[in-house]
C-alpha positions, -999 to 999 in steps of 0.1 A, spaced: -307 -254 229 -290 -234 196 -304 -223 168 -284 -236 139 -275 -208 116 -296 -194 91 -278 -190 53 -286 -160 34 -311 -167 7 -300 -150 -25 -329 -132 -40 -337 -123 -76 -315 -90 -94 -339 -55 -83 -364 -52 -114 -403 -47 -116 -411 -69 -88 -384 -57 -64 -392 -34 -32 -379 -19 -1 -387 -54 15 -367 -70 -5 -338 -57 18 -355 -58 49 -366 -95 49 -348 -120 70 -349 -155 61 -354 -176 93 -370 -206 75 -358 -238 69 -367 -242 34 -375 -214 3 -403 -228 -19 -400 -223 -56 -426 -194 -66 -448 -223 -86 -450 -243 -54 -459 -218 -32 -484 -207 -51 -501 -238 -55 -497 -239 -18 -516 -208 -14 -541 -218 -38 -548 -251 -11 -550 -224 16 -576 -204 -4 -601 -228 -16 -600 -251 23 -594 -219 47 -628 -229 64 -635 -214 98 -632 -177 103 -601 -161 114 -592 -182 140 -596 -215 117 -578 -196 88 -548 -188 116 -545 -223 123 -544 -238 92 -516 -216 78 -499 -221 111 -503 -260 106 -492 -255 69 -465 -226 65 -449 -233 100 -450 -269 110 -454 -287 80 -434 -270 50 -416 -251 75 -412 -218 54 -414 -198 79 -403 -206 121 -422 -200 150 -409 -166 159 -418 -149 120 -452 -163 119 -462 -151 154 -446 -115 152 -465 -115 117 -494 -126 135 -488 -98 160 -487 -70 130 -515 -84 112 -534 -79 142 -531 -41 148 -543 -32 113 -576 -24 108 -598 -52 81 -595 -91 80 -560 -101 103 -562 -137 80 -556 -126 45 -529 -98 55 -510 -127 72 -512 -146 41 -501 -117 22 -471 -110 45 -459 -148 46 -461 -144 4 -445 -111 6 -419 -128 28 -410 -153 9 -413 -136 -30 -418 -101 -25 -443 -82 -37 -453 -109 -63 -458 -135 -35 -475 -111 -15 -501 -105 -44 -499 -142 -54 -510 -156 -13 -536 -125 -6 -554 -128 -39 -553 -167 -40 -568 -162 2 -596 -141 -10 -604 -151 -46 -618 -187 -46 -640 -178 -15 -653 -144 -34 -663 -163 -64 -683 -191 -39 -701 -162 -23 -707 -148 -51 -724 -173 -66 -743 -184 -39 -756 -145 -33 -773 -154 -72 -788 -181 -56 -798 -166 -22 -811 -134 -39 -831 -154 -66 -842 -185 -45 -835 -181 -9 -813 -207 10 -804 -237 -7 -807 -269 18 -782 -294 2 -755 -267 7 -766 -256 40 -759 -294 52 -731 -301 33 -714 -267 50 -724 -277 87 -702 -305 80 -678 -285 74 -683 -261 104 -681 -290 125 -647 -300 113 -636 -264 114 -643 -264 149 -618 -294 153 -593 -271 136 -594 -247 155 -594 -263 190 -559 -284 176 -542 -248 168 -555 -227 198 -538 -255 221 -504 -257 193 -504 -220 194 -511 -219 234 -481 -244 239 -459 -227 215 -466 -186 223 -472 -186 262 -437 -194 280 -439 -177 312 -463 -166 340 -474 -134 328 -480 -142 293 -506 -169 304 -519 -140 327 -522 -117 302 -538 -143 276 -563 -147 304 -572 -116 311 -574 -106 270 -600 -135 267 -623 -120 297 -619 -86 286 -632 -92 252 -652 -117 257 -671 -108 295 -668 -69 289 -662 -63 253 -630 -42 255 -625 -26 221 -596 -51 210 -568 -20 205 -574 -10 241 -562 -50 246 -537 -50 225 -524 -15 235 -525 -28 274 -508 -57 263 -482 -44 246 -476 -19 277 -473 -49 304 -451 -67 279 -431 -35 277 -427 -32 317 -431 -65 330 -420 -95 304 -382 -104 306 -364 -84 278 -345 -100 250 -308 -97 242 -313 -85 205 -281 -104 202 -303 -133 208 -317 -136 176 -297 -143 142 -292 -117 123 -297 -133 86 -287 -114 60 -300 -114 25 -282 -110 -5 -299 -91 -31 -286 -101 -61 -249 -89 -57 -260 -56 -42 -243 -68 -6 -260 -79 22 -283 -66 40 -300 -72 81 -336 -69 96 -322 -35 113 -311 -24 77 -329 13 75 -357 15 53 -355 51 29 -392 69 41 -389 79 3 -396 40 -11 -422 40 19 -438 72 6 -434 57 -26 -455 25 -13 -480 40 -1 -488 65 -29 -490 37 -51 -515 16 -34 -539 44 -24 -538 52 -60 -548 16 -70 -571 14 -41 -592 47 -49 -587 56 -84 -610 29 -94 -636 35 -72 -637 76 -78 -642 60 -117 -675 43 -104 -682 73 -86 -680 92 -119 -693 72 -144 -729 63 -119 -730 89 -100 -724 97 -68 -764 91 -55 -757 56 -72 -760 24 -50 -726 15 -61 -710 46 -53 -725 44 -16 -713 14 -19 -673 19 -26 -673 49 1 -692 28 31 -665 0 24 -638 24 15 -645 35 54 -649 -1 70 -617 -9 59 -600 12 76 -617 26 106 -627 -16 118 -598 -27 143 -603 -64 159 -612 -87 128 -639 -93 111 -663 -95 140 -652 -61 150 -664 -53 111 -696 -69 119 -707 -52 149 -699 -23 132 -716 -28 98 -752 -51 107 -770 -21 116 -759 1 93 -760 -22 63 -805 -29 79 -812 3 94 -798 31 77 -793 19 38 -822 -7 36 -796 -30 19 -806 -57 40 -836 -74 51 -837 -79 89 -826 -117 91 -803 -113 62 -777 -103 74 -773 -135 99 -778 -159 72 -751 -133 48 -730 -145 80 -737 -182 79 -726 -182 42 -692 -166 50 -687 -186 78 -693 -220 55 -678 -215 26 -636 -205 22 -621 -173 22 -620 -144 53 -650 -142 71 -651 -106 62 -664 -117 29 -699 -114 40 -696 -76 28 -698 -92 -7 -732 -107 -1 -743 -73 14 -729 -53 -18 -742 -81 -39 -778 -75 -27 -775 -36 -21 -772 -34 -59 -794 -67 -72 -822 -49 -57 -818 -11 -62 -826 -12 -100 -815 5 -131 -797 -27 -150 -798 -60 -151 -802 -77 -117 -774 -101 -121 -755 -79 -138 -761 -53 -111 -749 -75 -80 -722 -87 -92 -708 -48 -99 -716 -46 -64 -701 -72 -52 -667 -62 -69 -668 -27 -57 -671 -42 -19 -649 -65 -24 -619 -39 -39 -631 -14 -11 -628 -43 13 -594 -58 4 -572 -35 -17 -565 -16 17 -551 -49 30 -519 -51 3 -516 -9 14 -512 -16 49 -488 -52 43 -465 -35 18 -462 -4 39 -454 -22 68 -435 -52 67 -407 -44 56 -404 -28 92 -415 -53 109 -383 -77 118 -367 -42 131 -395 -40 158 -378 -81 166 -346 -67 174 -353 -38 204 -350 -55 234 -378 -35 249 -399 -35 217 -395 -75 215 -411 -77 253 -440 -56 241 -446 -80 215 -442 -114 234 -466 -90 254 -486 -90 224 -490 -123 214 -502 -133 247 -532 -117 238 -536 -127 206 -538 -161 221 -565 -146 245 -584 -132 217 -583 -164 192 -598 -183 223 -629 -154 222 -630 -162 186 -632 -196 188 -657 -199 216 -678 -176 201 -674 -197 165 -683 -229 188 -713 -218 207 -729 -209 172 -718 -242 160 -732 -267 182 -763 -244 198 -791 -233 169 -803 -204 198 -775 -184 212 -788 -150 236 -769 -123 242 -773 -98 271 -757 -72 288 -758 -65 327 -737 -34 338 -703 -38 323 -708 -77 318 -716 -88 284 -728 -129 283 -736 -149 255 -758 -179 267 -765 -209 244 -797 -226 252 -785 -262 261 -819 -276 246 -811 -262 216 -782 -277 210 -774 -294 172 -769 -336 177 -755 -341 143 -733 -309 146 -721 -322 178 -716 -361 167 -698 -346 137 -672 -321 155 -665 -359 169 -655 -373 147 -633 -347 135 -617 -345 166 -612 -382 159 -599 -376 126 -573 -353 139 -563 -357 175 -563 -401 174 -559 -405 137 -537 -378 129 -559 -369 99 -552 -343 76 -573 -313 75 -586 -319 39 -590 -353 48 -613 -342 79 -630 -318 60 -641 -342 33 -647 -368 60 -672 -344 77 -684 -326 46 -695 -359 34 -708 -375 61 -731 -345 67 -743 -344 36 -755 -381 39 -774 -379 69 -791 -349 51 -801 -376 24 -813 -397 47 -831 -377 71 
């Protein structure tokens, strides 16, 4: 089968917006949204990306890929690949490459903001109501729903992805043996990716870099540029200096003006840390962060920090969010102001310690990304790669299923062997009849996900009614 060729997209005259990516990105999708559309696109993304990481992967996939077809199969999976081997939340920095891809660094800001933004302001609203009144029960039904659906979602992408990323015998081998190792032995996930990328390397057929079109961009008159198009270490020095600046700066100012005993200043330099030391997604952050958060800094309340995980897991945004409800808390409870007042400082300061890293490590990066695409050797790695990936989205999305449909899920260790064990009596009727009909919705009906999501959303919140 051939590829058609791709035409050069002309892009905008350099000026404030303009960076090294702008010379490094190669167009390979079929159509170039206007900057208003995709950001009304991204704003959809943001307020329905329900699900986790995994859900979040598959409904950009379903949205940017297959059905406004801004970027092609290859792109989104090598981004995919990238987003993966950064430390924080692999969701929001793929949102904020395909943005970055599309408009530069203004559609880079535009997709990452509009991913984490409607999801902050839920949580943080809901923290106010958790730390003044406990769980709320209309909203706890009207969100298992919604997990239901998400669940739905996420089976219809792992199969999409499965179909579309695994072409040969050793890339379904290697997604195999990813899902065991993470989920039967818990392999810290850069050890996987690492052995991946090494069997890729050896083993997986190499690619002709001749293989794959080499698009050129036009910036603006300036001539035309390729993916393989050196990128000046100055303007990635540049980059970087920038975006620690706006990533630290602010939080040495909390530092200064409370103190650097105050709850908010522990604050910016525990999440300053989690964000970049936390490979593997946000349940790597989690592991990472549940005992600290309870044990060591009395922020939490043992208990709260499962229930800080049911509202991230409920409401839209990266999962990773839950550090807001734990910074929300930490400073609603330690005094010295206003309580509201208070949490929500602490929520911001998490959240800018959480994220700004994210748009540090993107802008840094991608504009070197397409020249990993054409090394032959390099491109085996990553097909190597996203075998894995697939592996490690199936962990995710058994894990995100057992905690659906099962209210009591154990987890034990023997040796080397980690199992998680639902209890079958345990198991959630209504969560179960709804993921259902969701399934229904999209696999027989060829429903929508906002239609499914509403459909399920609703539905759940009736029986709740009613029960």
């Amino acid at each position: 089968m051939t590829t058609a060729p791709h035409k050069p997209r002309p892009v905008a005259s350099p000026g404030p917006e303009t960076d090294i990516g702008d010379a490094c990105r190669a167009d390979h999708s079929s159509a170039v949204p206007a900057f208003g559309e995709a950001v009304q696109v991204w704003a959809n993304i943001g307020l329905t990306s329900f699900g986790g990481p995994a859900g979040q992967i598959a409904m950009m996939h379903r949205i940017l890929v297959d059905e406004k077809k801004w970027l092609d199969e290859r792109t989104y999976l090598l981004a995919l690949n990238f987003c993966t081997l950064l430390p924080g939340p692999e969701a929001m920095q793929l949102a904020t490459y395909s943005g970055w891809r599309l408009h530069g660094i203004k559609g880079g800001l535009a997709a990452g903001l509009l991913f984490v933004l409607p999801g902050a302001l839920v949580i943080l609203a809901l923290s106010a109501l958790y730390a003044a009144f406990g769980q709320v029960p209309a909203l706890t039904a009207l969100f298992t729903g919604i997990k239901a659906a998400v669940l739905a979602i996420v089976i219809e992408a792992l199969l999409r992805i499965s179909k579309k990323s695994l072409k040969n015998r050793t890339e379904w081998l290697i997604a195999a043996a990813s899902f065991v190792a993470i989920f039967f032995f818990k392999v810290p996930f850069p050890l996987i990716i690492l052995a991946a990328g090494v069997i890729g390397y050896l083993s997986l057929p190499a690619v002709s870099a001749s293989s794959a079109p080499a698009a050129q961009i036009d910036r603006g008159g300036q001539g035309a540029m390729t993916p393989t198009s050196p990128v000046a270490w100055r303007d990635t020095a540049k980059t970087v200096a920038m975006w620690l600046a706006i990533w630290i700066v602010p939080l040495l100012a909390v530092a200064a003006i409370f103190g650097t005993d105050h709850v908010l200043a522990k604050l910016a330099l525990f999440f300053s840390k989690l964000a970049v030391v936390t490979f593997g997604g946000a349940y790597a952050v989690l592991a990472y962060m549940a005992q600290d958060v309870v044990q060591v800094h009395g922020w939490l309340r043992p208990g709260e920090m499962l229930d800080g995980l049911g509202l991230a897991e409920t409401t839209p945004g990266p999962l990773i969010l839950v550090t807001e409800f734990v910074g929300f808390l930490a400073a609603y409870r330690a005094g010295g102001g206003e309580p509201l007042l208070m949490g929500t400082l602490g929520a911001v300061v998490t959240l800018w310690a959480t994220f700004a890293p994210c748009f540090l490590f993107i802008f840094a990066g991608a504009p070197y990304i397409e020249r990993l695409q054409s090394a032959p050797r390099l491109k085996s790695a990553l097909s190597g790669i996203t075998a894995a990936v697939v592996g490690v989205i199936l962990n995710l999305s058994l894990w995100f299923a057992l905690h659906v449909l099962f209210k009591s899920v154990a987890e034990f260790d023997a040796g080397p062997l980690h199992m998680i064990v639902p209890d079958v009596a345990t198991i959630d009727p209504t969560t179960a009849a709804l993921a259902i009909v969701a399934a229904v919705l999209l696999f027989g009906l060829h429903r929508g996900i906002m239609t499914t999501l509403a459909v399920c959303g609703a539905l759940s919140l009736a029986l709740a009614q009613l029960a």
